[in-house]
Backbone bond lengths (Angstrom), bond angles and torsions (degrees), N, CA, C in turn:
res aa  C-N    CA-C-N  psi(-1)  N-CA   C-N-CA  omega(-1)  CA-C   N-CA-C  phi
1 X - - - 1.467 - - 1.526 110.34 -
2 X 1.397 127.17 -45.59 1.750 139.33 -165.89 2.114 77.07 -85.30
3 X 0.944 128.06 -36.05 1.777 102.26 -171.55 1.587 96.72 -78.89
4 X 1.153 122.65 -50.62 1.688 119.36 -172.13 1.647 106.15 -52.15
5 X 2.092 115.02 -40.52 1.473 103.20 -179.89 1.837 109.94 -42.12
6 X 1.579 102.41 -65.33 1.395 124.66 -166.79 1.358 102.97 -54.67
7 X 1.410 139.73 -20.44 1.386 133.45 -166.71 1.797 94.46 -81.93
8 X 1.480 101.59 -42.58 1.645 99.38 -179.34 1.400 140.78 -66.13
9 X 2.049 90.03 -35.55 1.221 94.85 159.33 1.813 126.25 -67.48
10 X 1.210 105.56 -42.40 1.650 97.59 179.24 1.557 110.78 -74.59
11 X 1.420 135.63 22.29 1.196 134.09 161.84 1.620 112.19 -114.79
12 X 1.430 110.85 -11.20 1.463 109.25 164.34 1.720 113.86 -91.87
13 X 1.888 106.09 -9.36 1.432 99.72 173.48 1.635 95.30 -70.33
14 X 1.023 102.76 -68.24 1.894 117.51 -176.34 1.703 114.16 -5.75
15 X 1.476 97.14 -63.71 1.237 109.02 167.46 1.615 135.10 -66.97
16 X 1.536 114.87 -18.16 1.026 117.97 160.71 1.945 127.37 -68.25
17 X 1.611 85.03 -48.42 1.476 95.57 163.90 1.715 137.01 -53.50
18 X 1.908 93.89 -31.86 1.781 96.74 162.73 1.278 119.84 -71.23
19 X 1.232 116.26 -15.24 1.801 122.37 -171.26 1.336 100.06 -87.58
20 X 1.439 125.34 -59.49 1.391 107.03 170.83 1.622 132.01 -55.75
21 X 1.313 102.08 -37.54 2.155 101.76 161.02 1.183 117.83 -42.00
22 X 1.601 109.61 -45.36 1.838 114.51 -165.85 1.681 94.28 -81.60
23 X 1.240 124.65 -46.97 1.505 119.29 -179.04 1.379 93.72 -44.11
24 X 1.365 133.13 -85.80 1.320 139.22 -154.11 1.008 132.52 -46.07
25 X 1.866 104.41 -34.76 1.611 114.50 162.14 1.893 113.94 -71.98
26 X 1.191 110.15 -5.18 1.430 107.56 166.73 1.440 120.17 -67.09
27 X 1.045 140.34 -9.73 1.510 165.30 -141.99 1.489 126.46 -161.75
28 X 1.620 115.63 28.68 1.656 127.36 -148.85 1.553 87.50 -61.55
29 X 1.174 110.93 143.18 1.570 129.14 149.06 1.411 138.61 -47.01
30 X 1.073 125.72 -164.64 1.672 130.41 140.13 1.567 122.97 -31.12
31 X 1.535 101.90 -54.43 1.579 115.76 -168.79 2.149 94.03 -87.61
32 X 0.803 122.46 -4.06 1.482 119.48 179.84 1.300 106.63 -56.53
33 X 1.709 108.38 175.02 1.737 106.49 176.62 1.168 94.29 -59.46
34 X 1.579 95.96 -179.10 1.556 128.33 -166.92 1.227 105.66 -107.38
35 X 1.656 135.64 135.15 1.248 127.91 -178.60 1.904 119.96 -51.37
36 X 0.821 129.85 -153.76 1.380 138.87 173.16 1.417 111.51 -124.36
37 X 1.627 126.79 114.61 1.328 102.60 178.97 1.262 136.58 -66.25
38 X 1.349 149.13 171.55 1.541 121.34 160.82 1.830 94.95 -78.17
39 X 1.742 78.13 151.62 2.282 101.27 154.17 1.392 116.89 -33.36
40 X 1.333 110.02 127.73 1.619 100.55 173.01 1.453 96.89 -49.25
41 X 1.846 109.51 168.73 1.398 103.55 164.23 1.330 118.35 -79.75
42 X 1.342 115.96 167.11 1.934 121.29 -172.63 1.156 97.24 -87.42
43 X 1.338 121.52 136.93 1.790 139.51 134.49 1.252 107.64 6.94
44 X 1.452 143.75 123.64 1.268 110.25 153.38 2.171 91.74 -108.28
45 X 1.603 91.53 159.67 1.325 103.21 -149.45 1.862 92.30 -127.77
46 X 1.536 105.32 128.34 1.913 81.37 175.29 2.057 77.64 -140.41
47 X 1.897 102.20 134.72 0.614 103.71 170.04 1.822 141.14 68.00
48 X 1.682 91.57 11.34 1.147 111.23 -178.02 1.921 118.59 90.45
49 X 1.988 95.56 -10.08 1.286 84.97 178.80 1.669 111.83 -104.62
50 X 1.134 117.69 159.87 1.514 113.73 169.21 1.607 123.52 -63.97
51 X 0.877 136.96 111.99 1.455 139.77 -178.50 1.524 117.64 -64.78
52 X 1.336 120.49 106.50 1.715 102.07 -165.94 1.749 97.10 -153.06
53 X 1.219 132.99 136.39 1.225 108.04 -178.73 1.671 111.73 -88.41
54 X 1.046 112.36 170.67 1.533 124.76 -159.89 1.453 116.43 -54.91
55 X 1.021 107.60 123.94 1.698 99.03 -173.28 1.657 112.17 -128.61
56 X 1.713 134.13 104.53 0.988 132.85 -171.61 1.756 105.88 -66.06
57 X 1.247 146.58 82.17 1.494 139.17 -169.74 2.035 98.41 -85.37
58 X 1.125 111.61 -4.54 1.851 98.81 176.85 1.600 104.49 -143.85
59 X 1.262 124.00 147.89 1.329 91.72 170.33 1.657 138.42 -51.61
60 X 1.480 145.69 -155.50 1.036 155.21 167.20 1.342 125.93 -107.11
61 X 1.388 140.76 50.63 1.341 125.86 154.64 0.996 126.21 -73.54
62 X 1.479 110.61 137.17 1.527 140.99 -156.94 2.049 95.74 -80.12
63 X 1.809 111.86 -31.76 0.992 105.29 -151.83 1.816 94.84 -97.99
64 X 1.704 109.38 5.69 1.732 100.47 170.85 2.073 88.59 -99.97
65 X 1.032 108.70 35.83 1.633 108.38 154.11 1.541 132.80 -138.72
66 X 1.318 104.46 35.62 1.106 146.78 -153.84 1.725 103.57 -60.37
67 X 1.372 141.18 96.64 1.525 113.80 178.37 2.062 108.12 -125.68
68 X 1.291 110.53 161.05 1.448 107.69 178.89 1.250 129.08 -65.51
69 X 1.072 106.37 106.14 1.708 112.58 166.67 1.407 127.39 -15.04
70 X 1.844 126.71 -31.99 1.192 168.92 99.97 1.691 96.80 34.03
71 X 1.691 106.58 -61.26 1.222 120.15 -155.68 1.588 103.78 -77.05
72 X 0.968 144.09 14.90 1.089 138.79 -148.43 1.843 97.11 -125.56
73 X 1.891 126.87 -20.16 0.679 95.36 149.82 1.334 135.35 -129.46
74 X 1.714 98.43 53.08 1.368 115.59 146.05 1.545 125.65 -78.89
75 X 1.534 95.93 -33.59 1.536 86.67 179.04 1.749 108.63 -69.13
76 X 1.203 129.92 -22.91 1.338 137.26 -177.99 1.554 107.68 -68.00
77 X 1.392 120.03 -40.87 1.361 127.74 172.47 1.970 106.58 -65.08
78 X 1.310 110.50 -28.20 1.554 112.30 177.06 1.246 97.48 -69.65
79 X 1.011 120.31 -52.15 1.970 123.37 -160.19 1.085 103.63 -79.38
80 X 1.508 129.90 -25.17 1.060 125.69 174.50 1.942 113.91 72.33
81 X 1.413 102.91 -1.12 1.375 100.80 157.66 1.818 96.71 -165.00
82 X 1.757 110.42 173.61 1.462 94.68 -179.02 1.693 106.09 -86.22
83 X 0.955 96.64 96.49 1.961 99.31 172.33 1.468 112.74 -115.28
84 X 1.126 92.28 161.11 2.004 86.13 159.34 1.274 105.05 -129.16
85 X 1.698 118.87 130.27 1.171 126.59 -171.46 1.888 127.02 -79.55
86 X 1.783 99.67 9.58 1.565 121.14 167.01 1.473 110.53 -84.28
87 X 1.219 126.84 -11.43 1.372 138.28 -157.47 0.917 102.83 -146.33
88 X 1.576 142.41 -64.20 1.681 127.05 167.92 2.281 80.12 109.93
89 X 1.496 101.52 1.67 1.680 91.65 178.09 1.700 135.04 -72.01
90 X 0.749 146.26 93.76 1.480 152.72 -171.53 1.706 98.69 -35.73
91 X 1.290 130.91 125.34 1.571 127.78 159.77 1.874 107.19 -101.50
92 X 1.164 91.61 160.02 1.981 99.75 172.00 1.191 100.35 -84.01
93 X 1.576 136.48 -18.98 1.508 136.86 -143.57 1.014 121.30 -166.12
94 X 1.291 147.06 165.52 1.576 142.02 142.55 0.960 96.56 -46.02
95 X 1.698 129.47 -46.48 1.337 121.14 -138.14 1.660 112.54 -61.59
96 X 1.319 124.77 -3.68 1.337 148.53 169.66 0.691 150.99 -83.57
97 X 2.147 97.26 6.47 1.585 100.25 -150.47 1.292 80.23 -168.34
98 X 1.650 107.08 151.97 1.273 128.67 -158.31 1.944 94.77 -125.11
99 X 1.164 110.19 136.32 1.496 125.98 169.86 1.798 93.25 -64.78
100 X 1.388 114.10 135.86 1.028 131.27 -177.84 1.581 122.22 -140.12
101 X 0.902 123.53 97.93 1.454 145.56 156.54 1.774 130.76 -39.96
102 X 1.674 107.61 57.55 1.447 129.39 -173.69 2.202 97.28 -11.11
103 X 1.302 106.79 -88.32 1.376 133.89 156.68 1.805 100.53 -38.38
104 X 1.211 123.80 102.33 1.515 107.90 -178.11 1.269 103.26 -79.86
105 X 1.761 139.61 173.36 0.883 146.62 -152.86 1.618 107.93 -86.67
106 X 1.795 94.59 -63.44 1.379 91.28 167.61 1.599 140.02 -71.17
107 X 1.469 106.48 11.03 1.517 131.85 164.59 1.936 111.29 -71.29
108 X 1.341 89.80 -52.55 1.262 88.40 -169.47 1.903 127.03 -88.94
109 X 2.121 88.77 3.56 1.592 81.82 162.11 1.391 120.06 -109.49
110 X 1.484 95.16 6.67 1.169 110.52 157.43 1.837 140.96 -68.65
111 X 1.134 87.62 -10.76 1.490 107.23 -162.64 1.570 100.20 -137.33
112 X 1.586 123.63 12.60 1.565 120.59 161.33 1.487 111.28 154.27
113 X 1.252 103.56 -20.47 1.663 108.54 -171.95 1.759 111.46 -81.91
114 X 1.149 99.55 -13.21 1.494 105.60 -178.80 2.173 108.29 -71.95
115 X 1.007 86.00 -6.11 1.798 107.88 -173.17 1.508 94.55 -88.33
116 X 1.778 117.22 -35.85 1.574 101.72 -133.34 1.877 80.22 -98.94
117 X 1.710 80.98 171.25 1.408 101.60 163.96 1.588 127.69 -70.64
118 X 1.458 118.08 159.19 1.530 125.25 -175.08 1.331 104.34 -51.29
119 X 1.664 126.21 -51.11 1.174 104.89 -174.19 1.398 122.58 -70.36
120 X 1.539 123.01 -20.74 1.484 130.08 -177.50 1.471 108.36 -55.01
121 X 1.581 109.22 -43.71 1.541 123.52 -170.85 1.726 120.44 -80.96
122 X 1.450 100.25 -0.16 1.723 124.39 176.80 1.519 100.59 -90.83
123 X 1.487 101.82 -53.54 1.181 101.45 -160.89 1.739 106.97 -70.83
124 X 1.331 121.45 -54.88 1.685 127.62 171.28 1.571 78.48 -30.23
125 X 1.150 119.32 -111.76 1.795 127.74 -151.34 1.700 116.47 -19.40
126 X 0.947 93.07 -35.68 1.787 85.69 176.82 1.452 107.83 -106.88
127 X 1.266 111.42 44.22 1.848 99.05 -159.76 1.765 84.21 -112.93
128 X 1.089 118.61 110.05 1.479 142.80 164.25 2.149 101.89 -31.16
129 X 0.824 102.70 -67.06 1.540 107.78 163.79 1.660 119.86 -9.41
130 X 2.076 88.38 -51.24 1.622 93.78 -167.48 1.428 102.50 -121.06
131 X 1.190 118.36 46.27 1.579 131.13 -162.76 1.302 102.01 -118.48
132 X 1.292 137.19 153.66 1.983 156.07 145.67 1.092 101.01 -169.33
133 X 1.635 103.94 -170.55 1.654 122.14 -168.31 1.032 89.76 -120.12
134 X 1.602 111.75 175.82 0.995 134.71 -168.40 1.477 125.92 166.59
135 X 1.898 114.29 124.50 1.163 128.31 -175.96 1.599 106.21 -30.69
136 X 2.045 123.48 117.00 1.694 105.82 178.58 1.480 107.29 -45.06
137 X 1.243 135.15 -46.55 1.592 150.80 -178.35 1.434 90.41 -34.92
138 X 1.336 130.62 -78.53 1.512 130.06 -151.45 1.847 90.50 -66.37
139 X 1.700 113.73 -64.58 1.121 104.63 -154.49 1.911 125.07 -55.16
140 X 1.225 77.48 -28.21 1.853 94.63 171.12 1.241 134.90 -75.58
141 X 1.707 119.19 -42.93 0.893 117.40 -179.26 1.632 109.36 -118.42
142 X 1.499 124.35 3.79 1.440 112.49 -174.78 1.595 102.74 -116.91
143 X 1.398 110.21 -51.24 1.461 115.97 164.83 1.181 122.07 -53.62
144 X 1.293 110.21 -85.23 1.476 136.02 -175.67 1.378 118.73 59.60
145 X 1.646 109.87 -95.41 1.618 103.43 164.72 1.480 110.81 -134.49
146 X 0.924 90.44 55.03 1.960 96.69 178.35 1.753 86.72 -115.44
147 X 1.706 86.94 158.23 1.526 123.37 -167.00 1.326 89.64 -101.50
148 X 1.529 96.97 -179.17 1.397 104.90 -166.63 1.716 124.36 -96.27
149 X 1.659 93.58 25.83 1.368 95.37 -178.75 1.535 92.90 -112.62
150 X 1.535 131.42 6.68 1.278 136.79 -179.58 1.363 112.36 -122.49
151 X 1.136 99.85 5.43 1.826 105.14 -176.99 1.423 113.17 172.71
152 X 1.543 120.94 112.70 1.378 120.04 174.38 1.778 94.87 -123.10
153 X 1.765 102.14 177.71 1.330 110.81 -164.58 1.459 111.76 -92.22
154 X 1.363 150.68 149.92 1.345 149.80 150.10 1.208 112.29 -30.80
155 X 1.043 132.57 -57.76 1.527 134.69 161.63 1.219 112.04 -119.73
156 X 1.795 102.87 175.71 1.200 123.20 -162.27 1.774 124.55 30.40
157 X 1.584 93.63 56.59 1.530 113.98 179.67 2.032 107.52 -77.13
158 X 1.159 115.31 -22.11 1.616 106.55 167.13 1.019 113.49 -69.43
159 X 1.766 134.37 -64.22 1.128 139.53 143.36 1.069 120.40 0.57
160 X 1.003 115.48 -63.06 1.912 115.55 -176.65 1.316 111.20 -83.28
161 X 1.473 119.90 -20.08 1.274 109.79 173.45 1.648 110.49 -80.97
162 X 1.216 119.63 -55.78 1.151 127.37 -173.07 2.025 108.10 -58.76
163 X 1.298 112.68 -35.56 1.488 90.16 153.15 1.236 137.52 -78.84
164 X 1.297 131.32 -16.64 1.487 148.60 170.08 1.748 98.35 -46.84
165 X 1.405 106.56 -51.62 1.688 116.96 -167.66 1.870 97.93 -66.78
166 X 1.683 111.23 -50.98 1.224 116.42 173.31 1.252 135.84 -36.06
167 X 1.366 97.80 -48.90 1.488 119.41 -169.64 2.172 108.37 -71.86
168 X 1.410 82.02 -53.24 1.955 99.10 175.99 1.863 94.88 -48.81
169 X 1.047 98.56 -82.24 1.435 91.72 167.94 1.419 129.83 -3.83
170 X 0.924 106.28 -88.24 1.670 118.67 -158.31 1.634 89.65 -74.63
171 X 1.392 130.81 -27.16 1.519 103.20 168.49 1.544 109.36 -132.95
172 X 2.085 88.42 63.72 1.558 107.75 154.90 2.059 112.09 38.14
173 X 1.556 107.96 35.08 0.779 90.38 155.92 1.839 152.18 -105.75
174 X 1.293 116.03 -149.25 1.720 82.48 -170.00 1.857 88.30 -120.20
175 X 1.267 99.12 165.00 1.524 99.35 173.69 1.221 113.26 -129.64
176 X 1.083 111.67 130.67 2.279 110.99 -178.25 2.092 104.08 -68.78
177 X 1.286 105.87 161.83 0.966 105.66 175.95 1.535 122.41 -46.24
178 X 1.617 104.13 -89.25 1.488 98.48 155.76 1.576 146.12 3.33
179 X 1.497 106.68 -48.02 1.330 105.71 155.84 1.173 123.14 -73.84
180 X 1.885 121.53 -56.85 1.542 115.83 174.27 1.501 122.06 -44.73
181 X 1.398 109.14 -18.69 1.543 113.68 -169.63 1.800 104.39 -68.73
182 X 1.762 91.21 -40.05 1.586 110.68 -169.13 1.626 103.52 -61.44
183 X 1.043 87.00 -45.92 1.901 94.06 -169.99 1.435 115.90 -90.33
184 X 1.557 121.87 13.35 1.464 131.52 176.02 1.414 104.83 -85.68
185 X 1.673 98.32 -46.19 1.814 106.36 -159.40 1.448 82.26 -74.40
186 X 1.734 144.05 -31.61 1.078 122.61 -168.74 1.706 116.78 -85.25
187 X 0.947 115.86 -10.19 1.688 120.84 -171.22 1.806 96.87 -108.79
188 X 0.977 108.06 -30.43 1.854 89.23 -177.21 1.557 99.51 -79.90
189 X 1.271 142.22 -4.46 1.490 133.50 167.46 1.704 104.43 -84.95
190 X 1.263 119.34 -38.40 1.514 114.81 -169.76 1.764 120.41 -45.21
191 X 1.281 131.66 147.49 0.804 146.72 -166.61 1.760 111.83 -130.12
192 X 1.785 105.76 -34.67 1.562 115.46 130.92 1.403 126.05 -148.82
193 X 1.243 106.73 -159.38 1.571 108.24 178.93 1.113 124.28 -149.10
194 X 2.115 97.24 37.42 1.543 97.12 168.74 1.522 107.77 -86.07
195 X 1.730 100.48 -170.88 1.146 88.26 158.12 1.654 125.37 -114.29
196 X 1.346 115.74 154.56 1.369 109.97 -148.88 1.365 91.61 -122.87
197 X 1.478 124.21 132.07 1.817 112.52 175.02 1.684 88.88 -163.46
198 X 1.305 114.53 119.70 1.857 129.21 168.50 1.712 96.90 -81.30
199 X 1.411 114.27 103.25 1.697 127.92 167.73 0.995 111.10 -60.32
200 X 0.931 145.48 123.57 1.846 136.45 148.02 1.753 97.53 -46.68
201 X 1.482 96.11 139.92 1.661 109.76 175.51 1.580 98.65 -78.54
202 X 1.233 109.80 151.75 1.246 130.65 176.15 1.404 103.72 -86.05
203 X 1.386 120.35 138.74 1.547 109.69 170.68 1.752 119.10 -69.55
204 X 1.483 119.79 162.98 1.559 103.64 171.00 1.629 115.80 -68.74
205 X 1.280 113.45 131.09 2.113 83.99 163.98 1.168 124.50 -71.84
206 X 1.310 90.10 147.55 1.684 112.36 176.95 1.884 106.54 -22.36
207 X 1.300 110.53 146.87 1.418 101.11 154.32 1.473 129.40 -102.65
208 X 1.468 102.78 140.40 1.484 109.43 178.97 1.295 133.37 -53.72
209 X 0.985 125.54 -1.88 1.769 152.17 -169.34 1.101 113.55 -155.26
210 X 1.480 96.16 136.55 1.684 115.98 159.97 1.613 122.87 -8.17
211 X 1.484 127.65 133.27 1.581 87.11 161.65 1.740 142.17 -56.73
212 X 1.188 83.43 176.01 1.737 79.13 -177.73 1.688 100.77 -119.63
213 X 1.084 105.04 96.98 2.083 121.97 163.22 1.561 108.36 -138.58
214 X 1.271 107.07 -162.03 1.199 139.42 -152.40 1.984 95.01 -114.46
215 X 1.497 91.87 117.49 2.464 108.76 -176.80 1.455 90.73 -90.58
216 X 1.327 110.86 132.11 1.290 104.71 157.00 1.580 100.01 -77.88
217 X 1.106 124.23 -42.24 1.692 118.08 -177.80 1.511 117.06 -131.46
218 X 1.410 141.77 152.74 1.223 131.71 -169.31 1.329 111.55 -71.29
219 X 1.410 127.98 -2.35 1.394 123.47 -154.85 2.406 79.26 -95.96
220 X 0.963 101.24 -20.38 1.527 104.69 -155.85 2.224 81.49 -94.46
221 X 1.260 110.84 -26.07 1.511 101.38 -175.85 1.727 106.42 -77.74
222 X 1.168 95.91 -32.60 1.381 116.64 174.68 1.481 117.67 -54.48
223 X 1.822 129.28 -50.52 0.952 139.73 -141.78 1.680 79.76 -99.13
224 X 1.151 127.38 -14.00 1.679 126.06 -160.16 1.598 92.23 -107.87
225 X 1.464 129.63 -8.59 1.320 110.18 163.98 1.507 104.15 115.31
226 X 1.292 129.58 7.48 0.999 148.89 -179.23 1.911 102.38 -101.48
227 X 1.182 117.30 28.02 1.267 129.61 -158.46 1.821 111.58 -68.19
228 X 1.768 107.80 1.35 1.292 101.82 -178.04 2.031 92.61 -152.65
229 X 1.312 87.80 45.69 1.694 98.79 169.07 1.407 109.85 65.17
230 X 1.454 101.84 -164.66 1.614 107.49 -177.85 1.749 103.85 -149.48
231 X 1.206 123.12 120.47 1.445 145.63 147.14 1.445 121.73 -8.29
232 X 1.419 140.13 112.15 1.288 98.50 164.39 1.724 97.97 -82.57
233 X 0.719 129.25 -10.53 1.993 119.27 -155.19 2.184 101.56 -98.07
234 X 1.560 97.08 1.87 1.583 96.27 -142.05 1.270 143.13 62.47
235 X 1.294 113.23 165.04 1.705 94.98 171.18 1.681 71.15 123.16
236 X 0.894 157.37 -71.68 1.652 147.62 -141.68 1.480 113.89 -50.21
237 X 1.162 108.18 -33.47 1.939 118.96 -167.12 1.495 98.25 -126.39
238 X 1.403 107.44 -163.48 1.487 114.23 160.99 1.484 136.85 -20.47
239 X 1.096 145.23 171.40 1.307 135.95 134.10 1.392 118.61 -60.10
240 X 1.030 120.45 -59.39 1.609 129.68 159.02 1.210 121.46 -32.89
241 X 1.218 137.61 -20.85 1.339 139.87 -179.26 1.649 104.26 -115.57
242 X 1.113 122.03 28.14 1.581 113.14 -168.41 1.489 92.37 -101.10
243 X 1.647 141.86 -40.51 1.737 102.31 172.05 1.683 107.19 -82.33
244 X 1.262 109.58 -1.57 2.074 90.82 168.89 0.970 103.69 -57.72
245 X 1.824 124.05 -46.54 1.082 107.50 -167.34 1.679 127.86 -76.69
246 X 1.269 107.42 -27.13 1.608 108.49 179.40 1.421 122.88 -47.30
247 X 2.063 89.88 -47.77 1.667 100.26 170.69 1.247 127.31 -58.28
248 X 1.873 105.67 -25.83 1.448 102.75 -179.16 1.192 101.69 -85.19
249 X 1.320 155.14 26.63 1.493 150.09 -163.68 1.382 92.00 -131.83
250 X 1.403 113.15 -45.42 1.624 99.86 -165.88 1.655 95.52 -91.73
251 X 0.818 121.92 39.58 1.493 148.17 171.73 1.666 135.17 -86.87
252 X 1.534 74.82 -67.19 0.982 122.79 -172.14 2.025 121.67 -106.56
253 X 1.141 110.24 18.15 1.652 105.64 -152.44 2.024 90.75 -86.89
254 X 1.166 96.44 -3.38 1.500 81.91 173.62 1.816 113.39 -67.55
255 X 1.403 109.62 -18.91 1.589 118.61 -170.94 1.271 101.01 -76.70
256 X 0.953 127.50 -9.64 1.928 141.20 -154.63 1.288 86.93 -95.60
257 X 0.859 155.12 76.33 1.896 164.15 -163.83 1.588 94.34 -88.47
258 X 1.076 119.30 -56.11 1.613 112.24 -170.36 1.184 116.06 -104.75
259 X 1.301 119.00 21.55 1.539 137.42 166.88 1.396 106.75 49.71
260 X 1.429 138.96 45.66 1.643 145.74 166.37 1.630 104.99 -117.03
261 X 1.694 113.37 44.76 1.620 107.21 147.14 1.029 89.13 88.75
262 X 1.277 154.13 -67.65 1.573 151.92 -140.38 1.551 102.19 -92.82
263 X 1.435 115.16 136.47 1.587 122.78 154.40 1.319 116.52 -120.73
264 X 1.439 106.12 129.48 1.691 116.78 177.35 1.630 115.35 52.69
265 X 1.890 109.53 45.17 1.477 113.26 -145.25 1.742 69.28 -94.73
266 X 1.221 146.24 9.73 1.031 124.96 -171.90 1.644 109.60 -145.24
């Protein structure tokens, strides 16, 4: 009977002692759990590119982006004439026109390339993708190295937007808000994103010779500038005029009266 009292009492201490633990852990201290941290924050992502503002991580030389002069008339073989597709302007020449870098150079080590390796930064610069022409005037002093929230083109603004996005892309780069903002209002209106530019035709040049038809008489081949006949073999005029003249001979071979090559040579 006195062991069963004592068994009850030391099982109603027991239980007193769990009630005060659980009270106390209601109120943990210093030594209590540890909060929960929050989630890092998420990526925000527009358009497949990472959103990040510009961060120079190496310096900037212009001369580890180095590409061949060479390339310039490949980009002419892309365009298929010398234009620049910011202007929609027709040139006579390269000699008019500056290699231009859609993505500017120092944009894009700004925005990831400053990370990459020599060959990564060879390859962007000559990469046809991020290549056109362009007035030296515009490319130097209006473009230069501003993005496209500091400078877009007069024309063919989808185009340029929609490669700007291309280009970041394919060499994982990042774009600050500001720009995506620039190039949102321009790509949610597009309808496309070629490029679109009406050339003025060039006239033919003049020709260097007489025409080339059919005399009823030499005095009339004569009056057309043919004033010392026509060759069949060439050799009578210019070098430059030696198949006008053949064509005009075999044309003409009825004028050849004494059949020795020459018509109306006199």
């Amino acid at each position: 009977m006195t062991n069963k009292k004592w068994t009850a009492v030391a099982v109603a201490a027991r239980v007193a002692a769990l009630m005060v633990a659980c009270s106390d852990n209601s109120n943990p201290g210093p030594s209590g759990p540890t909060p929960v941290s929050p989630d890092p924050p998420t990526a925000h992502m527009w358009r497949g590119l990472l959103l990040a503002a510009e961060e120079r991580c190496s310096p900037y030389d212009e001369g580890e982006y180095h590409y061949s002069p060479g390339v310039e008339n490949r980009i002419v073989a892309q365009l298929g004439a010398i234009f620049s597709p910011y202007t929609c302007n027709l040139f006579e020449s390269t000699a008019e026109t500056d290699i231009e870098h859609i993505v500017a150079r120092s944009e894009a080590h700004d925005s990831g390339l400053c990370s990459a390796d020599a060959a990564t930064r060879r390859r962007f610069s000559e990469d046809l993708g991020n290549l056109t022409l362009a007035a030296p005037a515009l490319n130097r002093h209006e473009k230069g190295g501003n993005d496209a929230a500091e400078w877009m083109p007069d024309e063919n603004r989808c185009w340029f937007a929609q490669t700007v996005v291309d280009v970041r892309r394919k060499y994982n780069l990042t774009v600050d808000q500001r720009e995506a903002d620039a190039l949102e209002q321009v790509l949610s209106s597009c309808s496309s994103t070629a490029i679109s530019c009406t050339l003025p035709t060039k006239p033919e040049p003049e020709a260097d010779h007489p025409p080339v038809r059919t005399f009823a008489r030499c005095s009339d081949m004569h009056s057309a500038g043919w004033n010392r006949g026509v060759n069949r073999n060439g050799g009578t005029y210019e070098a430059s005029w030696n198949a006008a003249e053949r064509e005009t001979y075999s044309l003409n071979t009825a004028r050849d009266r004494n059949g020795d090559g020459h018509a109306c040579e006199t």
